[in-house]
BALOBA-1460 file (C-alpha; in Angstrom, 3 decimals):
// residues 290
<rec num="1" residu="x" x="-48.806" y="4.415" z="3.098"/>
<rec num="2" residu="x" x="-46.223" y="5.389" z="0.494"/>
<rec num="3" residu="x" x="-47.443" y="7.558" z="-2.512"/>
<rec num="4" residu="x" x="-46.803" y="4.851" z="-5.030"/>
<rec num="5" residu="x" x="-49.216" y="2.541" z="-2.855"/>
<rec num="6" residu="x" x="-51.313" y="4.682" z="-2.475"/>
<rec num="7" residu="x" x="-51.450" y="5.757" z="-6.448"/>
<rec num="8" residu="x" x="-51.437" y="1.826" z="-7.611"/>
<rec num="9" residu="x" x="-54.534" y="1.037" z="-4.891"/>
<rec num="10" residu="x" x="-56.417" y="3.901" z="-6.575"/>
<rec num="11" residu="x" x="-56.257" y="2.863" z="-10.004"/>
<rec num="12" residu="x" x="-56.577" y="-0.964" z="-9.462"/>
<rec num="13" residu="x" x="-60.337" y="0.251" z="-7.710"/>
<rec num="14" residu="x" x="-61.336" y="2.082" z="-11.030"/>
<rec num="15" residu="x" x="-60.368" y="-0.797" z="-13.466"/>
<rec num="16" residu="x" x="-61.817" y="-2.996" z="-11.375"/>
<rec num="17" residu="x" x="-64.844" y="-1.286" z="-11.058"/>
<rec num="18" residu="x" x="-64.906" y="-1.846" z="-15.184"/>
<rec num="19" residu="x" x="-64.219" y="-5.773" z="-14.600"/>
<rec num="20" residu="x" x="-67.607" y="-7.341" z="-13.749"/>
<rec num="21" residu="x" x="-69.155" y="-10.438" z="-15.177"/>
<rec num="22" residu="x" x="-71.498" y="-7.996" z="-17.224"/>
<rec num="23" residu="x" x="-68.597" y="-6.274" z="-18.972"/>
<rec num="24" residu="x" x="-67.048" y="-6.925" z="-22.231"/>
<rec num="25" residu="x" x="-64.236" y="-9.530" z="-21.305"/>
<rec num="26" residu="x" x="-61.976" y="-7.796" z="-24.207"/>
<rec num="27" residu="x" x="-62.603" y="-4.400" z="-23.416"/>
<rec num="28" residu="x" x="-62.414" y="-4.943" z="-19.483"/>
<rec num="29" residu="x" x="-58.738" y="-6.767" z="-20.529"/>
<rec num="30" residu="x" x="-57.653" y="-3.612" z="-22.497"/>
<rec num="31" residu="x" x="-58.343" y="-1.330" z="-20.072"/>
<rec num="32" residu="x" x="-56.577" y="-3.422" z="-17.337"/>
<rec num="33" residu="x" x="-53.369" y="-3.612" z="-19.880"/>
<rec num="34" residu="x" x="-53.665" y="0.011" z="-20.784"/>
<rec num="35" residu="x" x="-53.011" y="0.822" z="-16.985"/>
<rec num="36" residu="x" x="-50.919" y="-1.925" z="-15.745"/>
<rec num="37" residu="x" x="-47.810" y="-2.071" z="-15.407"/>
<rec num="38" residu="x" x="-47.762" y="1.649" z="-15.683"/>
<rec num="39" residu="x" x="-44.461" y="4.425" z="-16.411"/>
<rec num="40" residu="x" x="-43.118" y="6.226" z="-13.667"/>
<rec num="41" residu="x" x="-46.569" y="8.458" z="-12.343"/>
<rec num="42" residu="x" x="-44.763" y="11.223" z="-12.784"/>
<rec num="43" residu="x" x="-48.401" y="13.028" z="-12.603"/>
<rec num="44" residu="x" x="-50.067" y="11.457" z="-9.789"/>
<rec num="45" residu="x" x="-46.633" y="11.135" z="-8.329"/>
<rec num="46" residu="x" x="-46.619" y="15.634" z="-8.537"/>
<rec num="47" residu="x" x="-50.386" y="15.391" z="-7.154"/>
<rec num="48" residu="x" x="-49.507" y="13.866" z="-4.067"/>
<rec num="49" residu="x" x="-46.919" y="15.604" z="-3.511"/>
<rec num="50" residu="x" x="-48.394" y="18.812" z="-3.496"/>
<rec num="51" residu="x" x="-51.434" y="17.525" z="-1.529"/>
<rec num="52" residu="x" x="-49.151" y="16.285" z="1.397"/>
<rec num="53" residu="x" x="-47.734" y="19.668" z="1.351"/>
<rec num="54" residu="x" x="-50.640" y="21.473" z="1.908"/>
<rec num="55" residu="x" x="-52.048" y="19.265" z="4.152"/>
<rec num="56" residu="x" x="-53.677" y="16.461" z="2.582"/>
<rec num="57" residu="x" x="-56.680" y="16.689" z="5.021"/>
<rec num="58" residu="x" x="-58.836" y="14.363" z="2.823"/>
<rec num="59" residu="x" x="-56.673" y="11.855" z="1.205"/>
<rec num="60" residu="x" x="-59.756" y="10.069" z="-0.412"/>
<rec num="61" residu="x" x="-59.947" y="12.851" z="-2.416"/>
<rec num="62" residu="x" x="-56.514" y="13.589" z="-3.192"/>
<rec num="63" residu="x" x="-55.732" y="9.674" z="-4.260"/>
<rec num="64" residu="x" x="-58.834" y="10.208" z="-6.294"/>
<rec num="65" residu="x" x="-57.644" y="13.105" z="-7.895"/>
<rec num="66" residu="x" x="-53.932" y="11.345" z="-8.643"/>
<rec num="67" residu="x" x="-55.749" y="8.538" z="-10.127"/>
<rec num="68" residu="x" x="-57.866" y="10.577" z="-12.388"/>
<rec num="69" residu="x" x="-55.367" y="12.403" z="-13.929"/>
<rec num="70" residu="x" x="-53.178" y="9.123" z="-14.529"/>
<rec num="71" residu="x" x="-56.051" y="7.467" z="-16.165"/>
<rec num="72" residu="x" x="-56.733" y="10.018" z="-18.523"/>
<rec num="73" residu="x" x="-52.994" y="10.272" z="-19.385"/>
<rec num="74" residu="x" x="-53.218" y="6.396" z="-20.258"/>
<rec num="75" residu="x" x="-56.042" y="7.625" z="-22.266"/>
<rec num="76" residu="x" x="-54.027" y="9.776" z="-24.469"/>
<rec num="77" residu="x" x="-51.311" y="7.511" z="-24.759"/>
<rec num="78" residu="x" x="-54.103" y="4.513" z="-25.934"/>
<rec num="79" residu="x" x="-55.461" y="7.279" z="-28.643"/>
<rec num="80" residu="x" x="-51.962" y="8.587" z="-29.524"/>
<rec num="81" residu="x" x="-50.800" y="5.164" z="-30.591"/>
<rec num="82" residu="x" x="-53.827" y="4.382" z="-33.310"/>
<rec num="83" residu="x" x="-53.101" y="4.691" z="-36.943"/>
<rec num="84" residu="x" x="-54.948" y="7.727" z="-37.307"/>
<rec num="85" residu="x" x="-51.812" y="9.538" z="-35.223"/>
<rec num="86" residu="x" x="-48.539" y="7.720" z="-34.094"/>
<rec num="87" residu="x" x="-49.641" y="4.188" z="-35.873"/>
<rec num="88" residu="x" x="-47.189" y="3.235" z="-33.099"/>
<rec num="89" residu="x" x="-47.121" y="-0.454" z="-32.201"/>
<rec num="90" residu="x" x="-44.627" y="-0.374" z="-29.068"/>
<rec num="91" residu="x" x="-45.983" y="1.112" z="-25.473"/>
<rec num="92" residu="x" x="-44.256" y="0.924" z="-22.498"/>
<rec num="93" residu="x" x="-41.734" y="-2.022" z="-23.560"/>
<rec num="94" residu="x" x="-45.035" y="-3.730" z="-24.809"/>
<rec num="95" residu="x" x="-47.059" y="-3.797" z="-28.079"/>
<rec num="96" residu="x" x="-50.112" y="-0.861" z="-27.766"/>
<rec num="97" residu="x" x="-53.651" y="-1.344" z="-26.829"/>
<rec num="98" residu="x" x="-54.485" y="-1.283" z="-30.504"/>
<rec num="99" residu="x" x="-51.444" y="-3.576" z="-31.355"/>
<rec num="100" residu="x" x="-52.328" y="-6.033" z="-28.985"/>
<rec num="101" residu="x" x="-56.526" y="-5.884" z="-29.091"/>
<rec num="102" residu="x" x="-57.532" y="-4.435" z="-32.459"/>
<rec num="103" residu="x" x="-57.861" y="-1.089" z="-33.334"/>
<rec num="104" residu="x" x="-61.746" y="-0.717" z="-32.605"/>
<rec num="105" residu="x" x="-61.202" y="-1.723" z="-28.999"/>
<rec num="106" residu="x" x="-58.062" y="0.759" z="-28.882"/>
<rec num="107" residu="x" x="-60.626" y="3.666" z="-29.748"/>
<rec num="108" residu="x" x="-63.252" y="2.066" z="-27.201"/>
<rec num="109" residu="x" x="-60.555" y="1.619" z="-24.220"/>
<rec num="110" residu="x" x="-59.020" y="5.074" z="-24.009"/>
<rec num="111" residu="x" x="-63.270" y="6.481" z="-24.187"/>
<rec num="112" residu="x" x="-63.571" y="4.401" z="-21.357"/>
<rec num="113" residu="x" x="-60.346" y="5.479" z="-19.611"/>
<rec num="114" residu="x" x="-61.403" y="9.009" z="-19.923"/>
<rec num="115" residu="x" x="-65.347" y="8.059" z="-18.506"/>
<rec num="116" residu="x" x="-63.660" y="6.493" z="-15.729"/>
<rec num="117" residu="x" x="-60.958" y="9.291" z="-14.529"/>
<rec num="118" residu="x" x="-64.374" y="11.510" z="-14.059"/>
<rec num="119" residu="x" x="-66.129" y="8.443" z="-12.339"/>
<rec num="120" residu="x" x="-63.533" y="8.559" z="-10.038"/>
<rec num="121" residu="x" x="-63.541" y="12.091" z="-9.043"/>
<rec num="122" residu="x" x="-67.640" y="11.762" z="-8.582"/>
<rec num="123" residu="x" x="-67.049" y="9.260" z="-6.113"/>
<rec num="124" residu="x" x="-64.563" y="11.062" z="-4.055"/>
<rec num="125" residu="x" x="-66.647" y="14.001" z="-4.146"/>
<rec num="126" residu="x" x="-68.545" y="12.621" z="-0.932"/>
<rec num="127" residu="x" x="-65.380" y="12.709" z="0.937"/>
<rec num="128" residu="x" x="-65.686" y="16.478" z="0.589"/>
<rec num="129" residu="x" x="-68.418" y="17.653" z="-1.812"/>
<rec num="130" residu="x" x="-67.599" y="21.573" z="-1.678"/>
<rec num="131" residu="x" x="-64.350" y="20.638" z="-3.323"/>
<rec num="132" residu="x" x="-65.522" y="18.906" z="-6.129"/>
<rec num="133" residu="x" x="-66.524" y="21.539" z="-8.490"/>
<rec num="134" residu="x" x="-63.231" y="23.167" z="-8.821"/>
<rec num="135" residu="x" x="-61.429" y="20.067" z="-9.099"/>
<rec num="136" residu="x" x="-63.771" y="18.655" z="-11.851"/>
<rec num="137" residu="x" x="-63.383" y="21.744" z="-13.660"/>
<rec num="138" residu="x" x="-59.721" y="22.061" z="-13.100"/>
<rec num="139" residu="x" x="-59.069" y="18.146" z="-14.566"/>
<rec num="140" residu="x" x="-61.370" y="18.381" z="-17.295"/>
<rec num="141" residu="x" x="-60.141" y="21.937" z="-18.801"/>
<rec num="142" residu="x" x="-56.713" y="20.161" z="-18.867"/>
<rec num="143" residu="x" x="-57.704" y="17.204" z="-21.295"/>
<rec num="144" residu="x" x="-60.218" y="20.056" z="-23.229"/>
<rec num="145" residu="x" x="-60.745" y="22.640" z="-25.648"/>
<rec num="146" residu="x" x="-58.848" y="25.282" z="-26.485"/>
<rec num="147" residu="x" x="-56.013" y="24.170" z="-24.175"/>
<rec num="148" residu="x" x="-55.678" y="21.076" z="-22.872"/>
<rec num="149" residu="x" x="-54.676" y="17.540" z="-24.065"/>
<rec num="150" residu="x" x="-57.052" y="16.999" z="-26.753"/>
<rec num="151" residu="x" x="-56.012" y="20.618" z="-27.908"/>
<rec num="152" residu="x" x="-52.785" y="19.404" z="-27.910"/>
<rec num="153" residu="x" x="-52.961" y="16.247" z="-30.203"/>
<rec num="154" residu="x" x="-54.954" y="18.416" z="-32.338"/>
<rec num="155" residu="x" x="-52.622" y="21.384" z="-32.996"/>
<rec num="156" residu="x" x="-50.778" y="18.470" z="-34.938"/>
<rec num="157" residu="x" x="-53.160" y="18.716" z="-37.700"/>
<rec num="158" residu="x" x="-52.449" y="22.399" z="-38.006"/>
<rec num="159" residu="x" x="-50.180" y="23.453" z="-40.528"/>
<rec num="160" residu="x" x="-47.671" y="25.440" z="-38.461"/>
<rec num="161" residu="x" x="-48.177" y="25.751" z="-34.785"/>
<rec num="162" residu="x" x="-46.459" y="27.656" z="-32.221"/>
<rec num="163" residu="x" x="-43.973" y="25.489" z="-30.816"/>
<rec num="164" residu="x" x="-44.980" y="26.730" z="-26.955"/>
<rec num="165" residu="x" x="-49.043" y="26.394" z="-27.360"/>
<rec num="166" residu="x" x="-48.452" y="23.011" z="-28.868"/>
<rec num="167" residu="x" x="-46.150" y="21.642" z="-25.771"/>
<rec num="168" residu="x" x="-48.197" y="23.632" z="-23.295"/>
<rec num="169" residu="x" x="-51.185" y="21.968" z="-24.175"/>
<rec num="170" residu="x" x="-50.070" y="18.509" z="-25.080"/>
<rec num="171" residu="x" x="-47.839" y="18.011" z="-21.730"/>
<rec num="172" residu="x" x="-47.908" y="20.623" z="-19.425"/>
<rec num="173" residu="x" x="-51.647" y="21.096" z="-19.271"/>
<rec num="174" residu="x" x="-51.684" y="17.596" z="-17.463"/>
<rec num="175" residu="x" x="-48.244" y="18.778" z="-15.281"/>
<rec num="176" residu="x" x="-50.621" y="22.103" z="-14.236"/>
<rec num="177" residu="x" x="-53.945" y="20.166" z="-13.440"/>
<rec num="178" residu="x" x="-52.000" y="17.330" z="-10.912"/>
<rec num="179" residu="x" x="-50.402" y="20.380" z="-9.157"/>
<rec num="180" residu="x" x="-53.572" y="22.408" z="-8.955"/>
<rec num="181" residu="x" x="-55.619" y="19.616" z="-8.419"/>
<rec num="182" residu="x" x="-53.154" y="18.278" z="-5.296"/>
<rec num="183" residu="x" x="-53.613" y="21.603" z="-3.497"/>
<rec num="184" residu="x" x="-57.197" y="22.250" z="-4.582"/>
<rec num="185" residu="x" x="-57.861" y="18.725" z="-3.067"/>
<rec num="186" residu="x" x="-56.534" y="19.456" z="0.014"/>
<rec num="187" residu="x" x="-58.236" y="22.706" z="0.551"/>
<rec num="188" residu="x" x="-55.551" y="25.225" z="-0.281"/>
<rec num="189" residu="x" x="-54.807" y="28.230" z="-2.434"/>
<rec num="190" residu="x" x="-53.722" y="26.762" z="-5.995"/>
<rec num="191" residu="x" x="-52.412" y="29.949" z="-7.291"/>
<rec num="192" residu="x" x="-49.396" y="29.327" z="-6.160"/>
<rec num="193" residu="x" x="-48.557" y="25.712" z="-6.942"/>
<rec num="194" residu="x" x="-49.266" y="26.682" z="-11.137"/>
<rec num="195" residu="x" x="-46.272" y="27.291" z="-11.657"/>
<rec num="196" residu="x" x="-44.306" y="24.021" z="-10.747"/>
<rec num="197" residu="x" x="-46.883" y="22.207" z="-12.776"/>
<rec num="198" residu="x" x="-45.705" y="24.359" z="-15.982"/>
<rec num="199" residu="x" x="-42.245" y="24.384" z="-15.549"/>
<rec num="200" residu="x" x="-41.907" y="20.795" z="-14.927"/>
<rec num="201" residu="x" x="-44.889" y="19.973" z="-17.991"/>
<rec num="202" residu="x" x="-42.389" y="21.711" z="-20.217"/>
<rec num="203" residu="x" x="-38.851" y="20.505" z="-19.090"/>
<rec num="204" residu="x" x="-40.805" y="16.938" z="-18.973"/>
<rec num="205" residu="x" x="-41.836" y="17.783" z="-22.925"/>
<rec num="206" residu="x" x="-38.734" y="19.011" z="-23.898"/>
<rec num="207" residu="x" x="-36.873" y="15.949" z="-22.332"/>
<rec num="208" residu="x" x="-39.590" y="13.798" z="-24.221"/>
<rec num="209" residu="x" x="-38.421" y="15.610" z="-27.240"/>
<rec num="210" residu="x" x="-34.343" y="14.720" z="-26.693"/>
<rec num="211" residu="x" x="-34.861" y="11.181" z="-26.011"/>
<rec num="212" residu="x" x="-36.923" y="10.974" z="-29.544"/>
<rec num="213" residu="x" x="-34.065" y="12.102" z="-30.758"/>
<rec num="214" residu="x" x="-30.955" y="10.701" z="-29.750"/>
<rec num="215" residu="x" x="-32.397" y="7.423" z="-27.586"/>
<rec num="216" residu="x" x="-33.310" y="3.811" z="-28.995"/>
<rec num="217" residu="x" x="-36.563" y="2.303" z="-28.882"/>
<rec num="218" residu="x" x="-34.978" y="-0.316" z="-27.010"/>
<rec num="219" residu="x" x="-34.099" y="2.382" z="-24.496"/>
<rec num="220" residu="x" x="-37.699" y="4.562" z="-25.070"/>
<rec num="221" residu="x" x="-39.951" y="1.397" z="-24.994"/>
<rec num="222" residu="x" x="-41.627" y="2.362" z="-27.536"/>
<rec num="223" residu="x" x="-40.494" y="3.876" z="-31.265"/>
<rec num="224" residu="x" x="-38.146" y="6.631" z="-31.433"/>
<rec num="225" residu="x" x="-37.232" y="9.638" z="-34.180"/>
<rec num="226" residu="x" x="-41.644" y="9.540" z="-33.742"/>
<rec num="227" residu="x" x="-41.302" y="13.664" z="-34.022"/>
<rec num="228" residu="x" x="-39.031" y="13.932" z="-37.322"/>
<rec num="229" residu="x" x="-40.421" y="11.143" z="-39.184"/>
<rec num="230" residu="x" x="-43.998" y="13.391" z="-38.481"/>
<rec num="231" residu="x" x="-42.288" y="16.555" z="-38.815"/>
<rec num="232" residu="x" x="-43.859" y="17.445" z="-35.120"/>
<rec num="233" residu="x" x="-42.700" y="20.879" z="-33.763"/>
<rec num="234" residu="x" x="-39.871" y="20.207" z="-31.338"/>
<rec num="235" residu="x" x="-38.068" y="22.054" z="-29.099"/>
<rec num="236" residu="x" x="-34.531" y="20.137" z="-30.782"/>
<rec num="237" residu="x" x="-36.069" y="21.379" z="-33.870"/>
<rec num="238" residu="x" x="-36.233" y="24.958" z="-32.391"/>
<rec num="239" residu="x" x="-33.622" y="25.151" z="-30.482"/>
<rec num="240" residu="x" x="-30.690" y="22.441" z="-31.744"/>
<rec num="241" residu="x" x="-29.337" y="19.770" z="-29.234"/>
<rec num="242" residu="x" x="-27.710" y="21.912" z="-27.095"/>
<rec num="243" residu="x" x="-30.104" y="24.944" z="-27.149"/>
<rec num="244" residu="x" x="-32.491" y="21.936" z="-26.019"/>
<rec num="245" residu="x" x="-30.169" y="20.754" z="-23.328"/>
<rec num="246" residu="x" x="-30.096" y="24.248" z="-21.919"/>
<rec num="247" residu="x" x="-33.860" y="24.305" z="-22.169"/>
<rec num="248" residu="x" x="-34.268" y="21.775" z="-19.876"/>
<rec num="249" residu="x" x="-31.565" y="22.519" z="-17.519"/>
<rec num="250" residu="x" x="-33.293" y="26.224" z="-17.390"/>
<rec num="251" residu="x" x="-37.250" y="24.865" z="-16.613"/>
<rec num="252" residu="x" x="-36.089" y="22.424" z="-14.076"/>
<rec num="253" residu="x" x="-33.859" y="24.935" z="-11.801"/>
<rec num="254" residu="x" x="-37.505" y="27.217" z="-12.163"/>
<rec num="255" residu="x" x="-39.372" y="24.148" z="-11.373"/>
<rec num="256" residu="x" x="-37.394" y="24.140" z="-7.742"/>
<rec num="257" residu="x" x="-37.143" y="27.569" z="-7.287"/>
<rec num="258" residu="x" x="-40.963" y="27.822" z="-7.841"/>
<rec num="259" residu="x" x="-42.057" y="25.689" z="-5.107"/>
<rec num="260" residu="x" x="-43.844" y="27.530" z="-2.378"/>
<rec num="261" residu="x" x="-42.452" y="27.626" z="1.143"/>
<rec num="262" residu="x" x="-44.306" y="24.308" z="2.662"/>
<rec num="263" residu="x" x="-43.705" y="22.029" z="5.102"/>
<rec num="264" residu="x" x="-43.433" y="19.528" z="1.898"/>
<rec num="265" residu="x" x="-40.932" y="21.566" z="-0.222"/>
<rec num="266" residu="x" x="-38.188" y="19.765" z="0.036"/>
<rec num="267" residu="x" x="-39.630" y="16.163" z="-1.114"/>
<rec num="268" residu="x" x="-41.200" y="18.370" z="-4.140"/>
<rec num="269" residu="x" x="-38.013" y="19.427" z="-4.745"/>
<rec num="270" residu="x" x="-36.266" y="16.360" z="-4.899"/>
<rec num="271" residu="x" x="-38.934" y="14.689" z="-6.847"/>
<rec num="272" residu="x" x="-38.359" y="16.895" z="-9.521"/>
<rec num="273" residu="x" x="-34.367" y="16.407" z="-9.589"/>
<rec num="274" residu="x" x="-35.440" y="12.710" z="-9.326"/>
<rec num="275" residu="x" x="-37.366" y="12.778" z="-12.550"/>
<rec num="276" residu="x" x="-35.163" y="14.936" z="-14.322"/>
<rec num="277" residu="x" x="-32.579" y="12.329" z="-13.489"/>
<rec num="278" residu="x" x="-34.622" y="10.043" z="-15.106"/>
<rec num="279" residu="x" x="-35.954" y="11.683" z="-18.243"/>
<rec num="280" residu="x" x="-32.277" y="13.574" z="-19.429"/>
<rec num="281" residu="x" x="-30.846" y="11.726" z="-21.909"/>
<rec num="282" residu="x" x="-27.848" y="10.455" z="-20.636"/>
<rec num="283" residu="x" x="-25.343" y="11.454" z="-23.145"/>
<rec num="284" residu="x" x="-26.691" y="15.221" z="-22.994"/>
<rec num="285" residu="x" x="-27.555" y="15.281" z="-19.511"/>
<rec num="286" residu="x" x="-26.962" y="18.864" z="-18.226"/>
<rec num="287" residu="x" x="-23.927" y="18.599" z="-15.646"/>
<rec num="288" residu="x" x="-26.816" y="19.572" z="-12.435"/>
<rec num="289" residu="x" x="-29.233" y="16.613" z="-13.767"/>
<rec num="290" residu="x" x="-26.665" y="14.297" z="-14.653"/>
């Protein structure tokens, strides 16, 4: 079974899990649109990667895992969208949970997102129950305080953070727990798959942070010039268009060189190219990505 089958399978069980005849029809239909039809998985996508290339011994646990961290990155785009942050009424090509439900249910839907990426990991955790601690812990100190996801969203209420503990949190955090979390799932060492997960989590934020700027919402799917109009740090802000451009180029040539030795490095490898190919704006592209 290919990774995207594999990925899709795993989150349509969790939602469904939330769709009984006892649930709250509205809520159960906001979580099913929050997570469906979803982006690229870029995260899960990473996961199970890694996990195949150390083995993937239990791949209850590793689709678990994938699905998780997916979930709770549907979370934070559900809570990044509400008025209280982004007020942004375009998702994905579609209008946002809130736009489309009602604020209150937005709130309510990415809580239960969040719930259900831990659900998820309990549950696997009988597959191989030794594993589960460090996994937990790894996922949940990427969406936490002081440096993950939550973190992240909240150094925008500072007056004037650091460009690199802003990104590190907000993106990579995520990008660090689904390549930790695909080796630690399988059994292996996840020293030294932490790296990958950073250098991709930034070249993904710093790609994130070109297309705001030069791309339409037509092309984005959902607004666009988001980081100027909030005066977000940025690293086009920091480092100009090109500076940026280089930026990128420089994270995703460390993103391939860090990938260990592995009987799976060279699909890593070319997953990252792929999704660099993807996320570059096209009218910057660097020449390698292009």
């Amino acid at each position: 079974m290919d990774a995207g089958t594999r990925i899709e399978q795993a989150l349509n069980g969790a939602v469904a899990r939330a769709e009984t005849a006892s649930a709250p029809p509205k809520l159960a239909a906001a979580l099913r649109y929050a997570v469906f039809p979803g982006g690229a998985r870029v995260r899960p996508q990473l996961c199970l990667a890694v996990a195949r290339a150390c083995g993937d011994d239990t791949p209850a646990m590793s689709d678990s895992a994938a699905a998780a961290i997916e979930l709770l990155h549907c979370a934070s785009l559900v809570h990044d969208d509400l008025p209280c942050f982004d007020d942004a009424d375009l998702r994905r090509g579609k209008p946002t949970v809130h736009a489309a439900y009602g604020e209150a249910l937005g709130v309510l839907a990415g809580d239960a997102l969040i719930v259900m990426a831990f659900e998820c990991l309990a549950l696997a955790g009988a597959a191989m129950p030794q594993r589960l601690p460090a996994l937990t812990a790894t996922i949940a100190r990427s969406v936490g305080a002081p440096n993950g996801l939550v973190a992240g969203q909240a150094w925008e209420s500072e007056p004037d953070p650091d460009l690199g503990q802003y990104q590190r949190a907000k993106t990579g955090a995520l990008f660090v727990a689904a390549s930790v979390a695909g080796a630690v799932s399988a059994g292996a060492d996840p020293g030294p798959w932490r790296c990958l997960g950073d250098r991709l989590g930034e070249a993904y934020q710093v790609a994130d942070d070109l297309r705001d700027a030069l791309c339409t919402p037509e092309e984005l799917g959902k607004p666009a010039g988001q980081d100027e109009a909030l005066g977000r740090p940025t690293a086009v802000a920091e480092f100009g268009l090109e500076g940026a451009c280089a930026r990128l180029q420089h994270l995703l040539d460390e993103a391939v060189e860090s990938i260990p030795d592995a009987p799976g490095a060279t699909e890593l490898q070319q997953l990252v190219l792929l999704q660099a190919k993807r996320l570059a704006p096209k009218r910057l592209a660097p020449a390698s990505v292009a």
